[in-house]
C-alpha positions as a Markdown table, in Angstrom:
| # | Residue | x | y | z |
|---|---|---|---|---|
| 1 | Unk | 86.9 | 102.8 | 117.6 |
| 2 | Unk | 90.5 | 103.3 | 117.3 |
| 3 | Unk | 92.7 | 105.8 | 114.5 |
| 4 | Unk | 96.1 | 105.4 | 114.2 |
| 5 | Unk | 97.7 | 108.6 | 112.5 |
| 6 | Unk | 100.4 | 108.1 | 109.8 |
| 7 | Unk | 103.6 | 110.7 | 110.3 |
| 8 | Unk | 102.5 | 112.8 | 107.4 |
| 9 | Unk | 98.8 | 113.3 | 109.0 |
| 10 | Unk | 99.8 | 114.0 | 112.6 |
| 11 | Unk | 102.5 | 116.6 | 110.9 |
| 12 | Unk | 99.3 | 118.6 | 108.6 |
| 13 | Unk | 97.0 | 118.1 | 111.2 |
| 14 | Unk | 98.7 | 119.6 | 114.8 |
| 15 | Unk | 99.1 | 123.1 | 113.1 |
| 16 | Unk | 95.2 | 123.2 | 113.5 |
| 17 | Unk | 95.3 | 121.7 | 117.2 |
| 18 | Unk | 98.1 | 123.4 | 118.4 |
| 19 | Unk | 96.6 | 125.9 | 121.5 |
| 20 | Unk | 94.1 | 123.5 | 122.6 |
| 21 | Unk | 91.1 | 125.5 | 121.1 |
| 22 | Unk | 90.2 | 122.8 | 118.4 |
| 23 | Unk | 89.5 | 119.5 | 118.8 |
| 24 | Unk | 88.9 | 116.5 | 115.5 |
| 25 | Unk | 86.2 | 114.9 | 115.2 |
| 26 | Unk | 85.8 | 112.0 | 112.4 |
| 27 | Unk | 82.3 | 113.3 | 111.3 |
| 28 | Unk | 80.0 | 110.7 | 109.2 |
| 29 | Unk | 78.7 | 113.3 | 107.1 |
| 30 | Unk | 74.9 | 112.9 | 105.5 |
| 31 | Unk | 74.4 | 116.7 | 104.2 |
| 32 | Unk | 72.8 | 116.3 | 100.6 |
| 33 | Unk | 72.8 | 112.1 | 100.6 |
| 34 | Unk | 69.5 | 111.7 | 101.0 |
| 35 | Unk | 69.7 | 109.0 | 104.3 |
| 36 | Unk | 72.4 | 108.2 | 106.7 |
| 37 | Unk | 73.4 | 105.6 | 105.3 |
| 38 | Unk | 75.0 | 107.3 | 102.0 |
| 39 | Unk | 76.9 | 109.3 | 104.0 |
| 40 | Unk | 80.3 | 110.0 | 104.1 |
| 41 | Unk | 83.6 | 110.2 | 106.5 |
| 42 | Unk | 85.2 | 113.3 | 107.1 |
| 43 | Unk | 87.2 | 114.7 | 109.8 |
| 44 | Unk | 86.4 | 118.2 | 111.2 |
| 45 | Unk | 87.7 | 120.7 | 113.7 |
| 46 | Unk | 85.5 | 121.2 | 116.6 |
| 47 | Unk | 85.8 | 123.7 | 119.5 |
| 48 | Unk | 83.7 | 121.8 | 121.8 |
| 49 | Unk | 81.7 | 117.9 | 121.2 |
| 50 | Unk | 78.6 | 117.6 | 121.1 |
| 51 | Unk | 76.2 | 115.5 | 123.6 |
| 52 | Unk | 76.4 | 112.6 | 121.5 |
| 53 | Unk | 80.1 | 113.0 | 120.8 |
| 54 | Unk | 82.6 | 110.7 | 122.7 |
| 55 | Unk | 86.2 | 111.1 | 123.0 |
| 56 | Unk | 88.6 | 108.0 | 121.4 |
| 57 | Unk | 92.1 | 107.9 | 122.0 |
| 58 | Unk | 93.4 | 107.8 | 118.4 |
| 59 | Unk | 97.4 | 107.3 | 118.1 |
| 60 | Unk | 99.1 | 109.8 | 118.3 |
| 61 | Unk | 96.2 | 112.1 | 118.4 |
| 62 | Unk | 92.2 | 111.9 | 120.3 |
| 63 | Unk | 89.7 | 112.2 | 118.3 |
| 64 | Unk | 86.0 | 112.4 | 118.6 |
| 65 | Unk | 83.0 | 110.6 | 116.8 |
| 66 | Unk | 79.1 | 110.1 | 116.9 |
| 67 | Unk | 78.6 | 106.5 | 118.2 |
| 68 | Unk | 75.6 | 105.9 | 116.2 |
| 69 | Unk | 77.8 | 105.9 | 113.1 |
| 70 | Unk | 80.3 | 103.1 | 114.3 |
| 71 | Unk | 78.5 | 100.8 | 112.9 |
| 72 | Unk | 79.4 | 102.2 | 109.4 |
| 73 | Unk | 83.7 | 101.9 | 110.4 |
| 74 | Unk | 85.7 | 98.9 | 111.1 |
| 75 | Unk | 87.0 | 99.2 | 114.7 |
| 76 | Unk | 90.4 | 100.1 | 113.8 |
| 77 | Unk | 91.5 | 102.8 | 110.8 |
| 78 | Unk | 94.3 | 105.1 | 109.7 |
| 79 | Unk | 94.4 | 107.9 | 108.3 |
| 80 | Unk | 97.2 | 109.0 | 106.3 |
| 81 | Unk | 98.4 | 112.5 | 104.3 |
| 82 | Unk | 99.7 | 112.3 | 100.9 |
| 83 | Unk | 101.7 | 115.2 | 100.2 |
| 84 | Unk | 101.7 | 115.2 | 96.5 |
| 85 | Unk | 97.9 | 115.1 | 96.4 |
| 86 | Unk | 97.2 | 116.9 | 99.2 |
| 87 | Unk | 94.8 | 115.0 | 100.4 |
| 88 | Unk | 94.2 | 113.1 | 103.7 |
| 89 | Unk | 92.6 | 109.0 | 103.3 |
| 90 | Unk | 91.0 | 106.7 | 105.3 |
| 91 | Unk | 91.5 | 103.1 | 105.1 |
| 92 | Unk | 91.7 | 99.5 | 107.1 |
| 93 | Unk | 93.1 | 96.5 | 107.0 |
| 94 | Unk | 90.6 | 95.5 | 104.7 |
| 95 | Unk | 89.0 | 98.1 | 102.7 |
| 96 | Unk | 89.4 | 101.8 | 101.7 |
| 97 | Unk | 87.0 | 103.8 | 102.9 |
| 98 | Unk | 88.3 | 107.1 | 100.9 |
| 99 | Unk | 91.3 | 108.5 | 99.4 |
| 100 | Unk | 90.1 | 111.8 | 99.7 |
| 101 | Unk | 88.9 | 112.4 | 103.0 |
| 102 | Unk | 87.8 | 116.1 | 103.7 |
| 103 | Unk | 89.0 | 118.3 | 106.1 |
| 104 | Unk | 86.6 | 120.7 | 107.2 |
| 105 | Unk | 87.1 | 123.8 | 109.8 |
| 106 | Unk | 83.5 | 124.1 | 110.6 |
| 107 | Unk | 81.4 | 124.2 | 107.8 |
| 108 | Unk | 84.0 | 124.9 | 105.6 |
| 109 | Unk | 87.2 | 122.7 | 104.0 |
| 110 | Unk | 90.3 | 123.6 | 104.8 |
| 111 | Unk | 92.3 | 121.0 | 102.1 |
């Protein structure tokens, strides 16, 4: 799996990686959707992965994910900022996964 990072994402997310204490993770979220195939993308700021996490190397920035949800993702995404709506998306060549991806610090959004 492979992110590429528009300008505008790497420039909202680093303020959260800076110091080297978090790490993102694009989560494939199934809280509340009843089976994990509803679920949902999301990325979230980790302090350490998981066992089942593995590290990508996203451009500009790593990233972690759960292989068992690969299936769900095209091998190659980006993930872009829109100011204006402040609001982060996730999209490939061929389809659009969200225009509203979450941004969650823990448990919690941040965006």
């Amino acid at each position: 799996m492979q992110i590429t990072f528009s300008q505008s994402a790497v420039r909202r997310l680093t303020p959260y990686l800076t110091g080297g204490t978090k790490r993102l993770k694009l989560l494939h979220d199934t809280e509340g959707c009843g089976c994990v195939v509803s679920g949902v993308p999301a990325l979230q700021l980790i302090e350490e992965p998981s066992v089942d996490d593995k590290l990508a190397h996203g451009d500009p920035l790593p990233f972690y994910y759960e292989p068992r949800h690969e299936v769900y993702y095209e091998p190659e995404l980006k993930v872009d900022y829109n100011e204006e709506q402040s609001s982060f998306s996730l999209k490939s060549d061929s389809q659009i996964y969200t225009l509203h991806l979450r941004f969650l610090s823990s448990s919690n959004p941040v965006v």
